[in-house]
N, C-alpha and C positions, 0 to 999 in steps of 0.2 A: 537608504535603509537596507541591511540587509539581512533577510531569512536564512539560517541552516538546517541542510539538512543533514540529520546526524542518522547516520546506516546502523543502525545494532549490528551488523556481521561487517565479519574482515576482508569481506570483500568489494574491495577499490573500486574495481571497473564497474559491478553495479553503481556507487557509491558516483561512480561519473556519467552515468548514464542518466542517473537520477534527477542533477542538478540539470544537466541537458537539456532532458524535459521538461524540467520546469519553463527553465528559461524560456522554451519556446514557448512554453503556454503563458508567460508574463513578462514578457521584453522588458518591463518598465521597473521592475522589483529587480534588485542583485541578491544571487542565490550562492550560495559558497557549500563544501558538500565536505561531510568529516567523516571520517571511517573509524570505526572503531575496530582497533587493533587486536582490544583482549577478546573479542567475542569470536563465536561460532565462526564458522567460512561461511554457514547459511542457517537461517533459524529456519527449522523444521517441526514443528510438536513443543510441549510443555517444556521438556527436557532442554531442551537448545536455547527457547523461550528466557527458561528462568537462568541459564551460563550467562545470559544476552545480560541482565539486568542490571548489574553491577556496574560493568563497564559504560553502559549507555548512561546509569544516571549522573557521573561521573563525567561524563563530557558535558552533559546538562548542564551541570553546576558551573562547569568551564567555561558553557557558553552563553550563558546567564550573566557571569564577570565579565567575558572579552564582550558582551553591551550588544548582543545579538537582539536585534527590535523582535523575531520571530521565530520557532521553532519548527520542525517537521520528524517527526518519528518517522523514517523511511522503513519502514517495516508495516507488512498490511495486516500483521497480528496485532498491532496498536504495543508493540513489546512496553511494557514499563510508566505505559501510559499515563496514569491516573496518577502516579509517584513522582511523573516528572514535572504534571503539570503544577503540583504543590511544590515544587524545587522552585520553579522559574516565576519571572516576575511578568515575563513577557508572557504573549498567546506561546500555546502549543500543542498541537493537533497531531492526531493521527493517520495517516495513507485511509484504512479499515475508517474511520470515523467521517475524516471527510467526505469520502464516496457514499455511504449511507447514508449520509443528510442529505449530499445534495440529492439523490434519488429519491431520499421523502418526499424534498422541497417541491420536486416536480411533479409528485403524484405517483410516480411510476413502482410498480410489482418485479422486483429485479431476483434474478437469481446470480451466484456468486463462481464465479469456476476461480479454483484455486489449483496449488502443487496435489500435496499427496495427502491420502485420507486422514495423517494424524492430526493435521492442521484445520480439518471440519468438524471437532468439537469447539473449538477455539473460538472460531469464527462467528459457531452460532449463539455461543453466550456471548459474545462482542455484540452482535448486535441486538440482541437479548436487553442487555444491560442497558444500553442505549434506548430501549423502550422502542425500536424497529421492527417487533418481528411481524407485524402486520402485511411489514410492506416486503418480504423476504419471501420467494417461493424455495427455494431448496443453494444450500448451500454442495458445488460438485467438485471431486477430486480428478483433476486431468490426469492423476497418475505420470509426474512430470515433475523430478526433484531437481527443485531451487537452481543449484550450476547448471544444469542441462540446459538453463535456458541462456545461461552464460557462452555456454560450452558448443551448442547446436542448435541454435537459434531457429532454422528451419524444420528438425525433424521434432524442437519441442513444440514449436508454434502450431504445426502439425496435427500433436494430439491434444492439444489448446483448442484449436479452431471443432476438432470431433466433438468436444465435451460442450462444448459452447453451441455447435447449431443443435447438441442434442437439450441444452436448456433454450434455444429459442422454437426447439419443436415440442419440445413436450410440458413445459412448467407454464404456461399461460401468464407471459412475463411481458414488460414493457422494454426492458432494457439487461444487458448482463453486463456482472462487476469484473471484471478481468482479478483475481485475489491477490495479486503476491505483485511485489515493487517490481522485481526482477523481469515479469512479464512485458513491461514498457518496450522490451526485444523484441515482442514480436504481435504488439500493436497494430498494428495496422493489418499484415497478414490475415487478422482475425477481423477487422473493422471491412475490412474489404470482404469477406467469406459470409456475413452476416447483413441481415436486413433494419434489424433492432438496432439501437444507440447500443455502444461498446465502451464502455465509462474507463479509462485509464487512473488509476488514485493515484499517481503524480499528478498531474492535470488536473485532475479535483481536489488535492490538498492545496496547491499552488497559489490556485485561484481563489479559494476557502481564505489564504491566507491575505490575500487583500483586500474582504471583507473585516478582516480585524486589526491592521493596522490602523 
């Protein structure tokens, strides 16, 4: 069987990065990783969001025919979500949806660090909508745009890991959601910097996804 993951941005190397992780987090699933050409370089805000939308649902449909068992929106704004999932005949999830279940699942009060301010209105009606906001202490902006973490892995992980011990010192949380796909760069940096569970959404879509095959 094999799951794709379809990137809303035109950016490859994320888009390889992506499937990477998976893979490690689920040896036994085949991941294949598509980029979409016509979008954004990086979805940032509403703006970039809705350029995304077209193109993505559009490989949907594509990858719907070429007999895809599973879907992954690689994008942690859930881009086009709820459109693709009425396209497709298979499952298909979101980065943003996975990771908020499974941190329901477990009980846990998570706060969220993402890129850049415009992207935390976004977030908190995604998990809004989802009927989540219980379990959500504050959604934070590391002030850390999208390629940066392509581009400089260390100096973005940097002010990742700031933003991140400042929601595991002050939001009374159980765990933080690293926000943005692109952050899987610098995973660990940050999992190692912290005491709390550090929830990757590649990793929790992945695994998400072999509950529904």
């Amino acid at each position: 069987m094999t799951v794709i993951i379809i990137n809303p941005n035109s950016t490859a190397s994320m888009t390889q990065a992506m499937v990477q992780q998976a893979q490690r987090a689920v040896p036994g699933l085949a991941f294949e990783g598509w980029t979409s050409e016509e979008g954004p370089a990086a979805i940032q805000g509403p703006t970039d969001g809705d350029a995304a939308s077209g193109p993505l649902l559009r490989l949907v449909e594509q990858a719907s025919k070429a007999g895809a068992e599973g879907i992954i929106i690689g994008c942690f704004d859930d881009t086009a979500l709820d459109e693709a999932a009425r396209r497709a005949p298979c499952p298909v999830i979101g980065l943003g949806q996975a990771t908020y279940h499974y941190a329901a699942l477990r009980g846990w009060r998570f706060s969220v660090v993402t890129t850049l301010p415009v992207s935390v209105p976004i977030l908190e009606a995604n998990i809004a909508r989802q009927g989540l906001t219980g379990f959500a202490a504050r959604v934070r902006a590391s002030d850390v745009p999208v390629l940066a973490l392509e581009e400089d892995a260390a100096a973005a992980g940097a002010a990742v890991v700031a933003e991140a011990l400042r929601a595991e010192q002050e939001d009374d949380i159980s765990a933080v959601i690293l926000g943005c796909a692109g952050m899987v760069q610098v995973l660990q940096q940050v999992d190692r910097a912290l005491t709390l569970p550090v929830i990757d959404p590649v990793t929790c879509a992945a695994r998400s996804m072999t509950w529904l095959l």
